[in-house]
N, C-alpha and C positions, 0 to 999 in steps of 0.2 A: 420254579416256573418250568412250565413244558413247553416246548419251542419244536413249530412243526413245519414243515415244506410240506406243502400241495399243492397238486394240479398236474398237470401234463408234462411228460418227462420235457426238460431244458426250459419250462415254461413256469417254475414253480412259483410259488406266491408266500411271503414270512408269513406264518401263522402261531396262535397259542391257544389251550387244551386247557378253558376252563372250570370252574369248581365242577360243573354238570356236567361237562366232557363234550362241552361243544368246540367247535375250532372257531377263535376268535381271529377275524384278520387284521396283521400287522401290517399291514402297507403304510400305514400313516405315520409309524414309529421307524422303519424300519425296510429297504428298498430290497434285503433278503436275511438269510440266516448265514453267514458267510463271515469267516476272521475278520475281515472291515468291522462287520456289524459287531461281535463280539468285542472287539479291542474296543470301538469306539464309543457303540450305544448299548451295551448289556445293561446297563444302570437303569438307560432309560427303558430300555423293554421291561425289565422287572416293577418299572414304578410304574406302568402302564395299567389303567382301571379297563381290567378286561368288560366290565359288564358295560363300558360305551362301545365299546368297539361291534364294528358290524357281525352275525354271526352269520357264517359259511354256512350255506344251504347244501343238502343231499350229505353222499357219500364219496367226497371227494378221494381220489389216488395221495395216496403220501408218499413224496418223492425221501430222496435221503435226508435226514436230518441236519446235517451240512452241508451248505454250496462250495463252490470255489476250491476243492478241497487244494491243498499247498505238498503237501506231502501227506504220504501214507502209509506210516511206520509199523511193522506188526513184530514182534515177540514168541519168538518158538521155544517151545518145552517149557515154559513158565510154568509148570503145575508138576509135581516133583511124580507124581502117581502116571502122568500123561506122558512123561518121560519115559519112563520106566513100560509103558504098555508099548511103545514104539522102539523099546530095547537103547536107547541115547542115555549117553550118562549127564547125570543132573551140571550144567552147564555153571562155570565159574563166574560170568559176566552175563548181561541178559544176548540174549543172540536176536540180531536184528537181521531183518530182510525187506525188502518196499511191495507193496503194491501198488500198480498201474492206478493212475484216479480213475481211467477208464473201463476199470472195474464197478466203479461205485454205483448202487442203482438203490431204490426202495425196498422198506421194508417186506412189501408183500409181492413186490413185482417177482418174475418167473426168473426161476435160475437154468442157465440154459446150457447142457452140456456142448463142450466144444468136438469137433469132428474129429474123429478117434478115439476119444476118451471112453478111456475101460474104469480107471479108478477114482473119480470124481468124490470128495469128500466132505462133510460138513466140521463146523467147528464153532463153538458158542463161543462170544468171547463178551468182555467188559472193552467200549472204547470209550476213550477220551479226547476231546477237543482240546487246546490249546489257545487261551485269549488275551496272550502277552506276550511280546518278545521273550526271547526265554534265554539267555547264554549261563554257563556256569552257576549253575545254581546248587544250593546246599539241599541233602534231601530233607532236611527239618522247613525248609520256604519251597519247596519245590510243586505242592498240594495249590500254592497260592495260584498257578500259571494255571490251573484248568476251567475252564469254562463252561462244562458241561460235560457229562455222561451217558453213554446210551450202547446198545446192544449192538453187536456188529455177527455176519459169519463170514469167519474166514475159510470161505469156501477154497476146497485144495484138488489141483490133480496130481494124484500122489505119482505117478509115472513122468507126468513132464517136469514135478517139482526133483524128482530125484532121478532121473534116468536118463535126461537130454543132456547132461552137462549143462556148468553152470550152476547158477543161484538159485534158492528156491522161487525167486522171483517170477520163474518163470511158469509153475504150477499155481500159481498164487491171482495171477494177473488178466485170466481169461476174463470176456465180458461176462457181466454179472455174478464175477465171484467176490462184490462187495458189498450183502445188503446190507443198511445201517440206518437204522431208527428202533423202531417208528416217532420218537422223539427226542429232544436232546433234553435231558434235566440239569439243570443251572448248579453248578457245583453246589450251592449255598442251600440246595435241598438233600445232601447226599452226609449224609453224618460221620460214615463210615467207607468209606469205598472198597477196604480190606474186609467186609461182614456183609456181601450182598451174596445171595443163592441163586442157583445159575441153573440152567436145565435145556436139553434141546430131546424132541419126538424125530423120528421119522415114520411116518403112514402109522401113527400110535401109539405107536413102541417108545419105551424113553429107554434113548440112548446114552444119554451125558446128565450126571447129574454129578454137579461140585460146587464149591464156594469161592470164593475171592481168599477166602482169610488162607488159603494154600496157595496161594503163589509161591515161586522161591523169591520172584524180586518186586517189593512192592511196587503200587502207583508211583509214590514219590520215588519211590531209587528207580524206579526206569528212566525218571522224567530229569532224574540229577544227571543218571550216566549218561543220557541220551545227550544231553545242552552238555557235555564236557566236549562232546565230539563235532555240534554244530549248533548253530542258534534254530531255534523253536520257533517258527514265527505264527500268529495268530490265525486260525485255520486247519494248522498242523494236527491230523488227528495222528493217534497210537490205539493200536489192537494190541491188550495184553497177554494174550495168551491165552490154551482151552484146557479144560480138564478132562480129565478121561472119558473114555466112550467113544473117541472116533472110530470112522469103521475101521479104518488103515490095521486099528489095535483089536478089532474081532478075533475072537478064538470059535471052534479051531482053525477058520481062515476068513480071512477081511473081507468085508462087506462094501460095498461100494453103491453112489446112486445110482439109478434108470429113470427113464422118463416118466414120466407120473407121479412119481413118490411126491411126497408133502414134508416137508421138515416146517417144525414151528420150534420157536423160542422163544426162552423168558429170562429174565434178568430180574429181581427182585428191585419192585418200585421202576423200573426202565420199561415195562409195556412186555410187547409181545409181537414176535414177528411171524408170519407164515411164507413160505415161499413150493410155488409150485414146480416143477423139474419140468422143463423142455430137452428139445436135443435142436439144437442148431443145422439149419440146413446144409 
């Protein structure tokens, strides 16, 4: 099942993306797309006969695919190639760092450079929602806790993530360096989460083009290592990681965004996102 938020940013509305690719609205089943609603009624949102449900007129805005978000866990250097173009050595444990939720905006809304930003970067990743408490879990049950998948960028300012002092949290966290959609697909449509093909443009160009099946630490060992160290609770997304091609790792010298550029992205069966580059006043 596709599961979508639209409407007006903080005003979004549950919705679902059916066979003909209209947006069916969930309000009836479902008061948003939020770890509530996953822990509680995903059952019911999946038994749900979209073709009663009312269908959303025009071209409505898609907000993020999760509301509420609880925490926002991301994964650096997960791709042994993307390591290696940023000169890091392949990492024994997954390496974690948070992003602000106050990052978090739509798939297609503007991504807005923050004031001073010279090195502002894109990053395709695979995210994961989280729709069960989650503590100490085995990686062989550890696939069981997701709820849904969908595309994320883990948009970076490579200067204040590594030059301010401090954690990379700090390059990670500008507004709107979290778009995530355009839908969330219901684990129970994803066969493979280690076999999906990834790709991100900028202004055309394809800049990133990799797989899932390279990661160094899969979904489930992220989601085991992760729950060794705190409980997961439903809401909880995780950003796993990019593959090569950021600009940070351009040759012979990095690339960075400007105002205008267009980045689009794709995740195979996850949709497609586009986001247009402002610069923040």
């Amino acid at each position: 099942m596709k599961l979508v938020r639209y409407g007006d940013m903080c005003a979004e509305k549950p919705g679902a993306i059916d066979g003909e690719g209209n947006i069916r609205d969930l309000s009836s089943v479902v008061d948003d797309i939020n770890g509530m609603a996953l822990f509680s009624r995903l059952d019911a949102m999946k038994a749900a006969d979209l073709n009663s449900l009312p269908i959303v007129e025009g071209n409505p805005r898609l907000g993020a695919c999760v509301g509420g978000i609880g925490k926002f866990m991301c994964i650096g250097l997960n791709y042994s190639d993307h390591a290696a173009e940023t000169g890091a050595p392949i990492p024994k444990n997954p390496i974690l760092f948070m992003k602000a939720t106050s990052a978090v905006v739509g798939p297609n809304d503007m991504v807005m450079l923050p004031r001073g930003s010279t090195q502002t970067d894109w990053e395709v990743e695979l995210g994961v929602v989280i729709s069960q408490p989650c503590k100490y879990v085995s990686v062989e049950e550890a696939l069981d806790y997701v709820g849904g998948y969908f595309i994320a960028n883990d948009v970076s300012e490579r200067h204040y993530q590594a030059k301010l002092s401090g954690q990379w949290t700090k390059g990670k966290s500008c507004d709107t360096f979290g778009p995530i959609g355009p839908f969330l697909l219901t684990a129970d449509e994803v066969a493979d989460p280690q076999n999906l093909s990834m790709s991100l443009d900028v202004n055309g160009k394809r800049m990133q083009t990799g797989n899932t099946s390279t990661m160094i630490f899969t979904v489930a060992e992220i989601i085991s290592h992760l729950s060794q160290l705190m409980t997961l609770h439903p809401g909880d997304v995780i950003s796993t990681g990019t593959p090569p091609g950021v600009g940070l790792g351009m040759k012979p010298e990095p690339v960075f965004l400007k105002e205008g550029d267009v980045m689009e992205l794709h995740i195979e069966g996850l949709g497609h996102q586009r986001q247009i580059v402002g610069q923040d006043a």
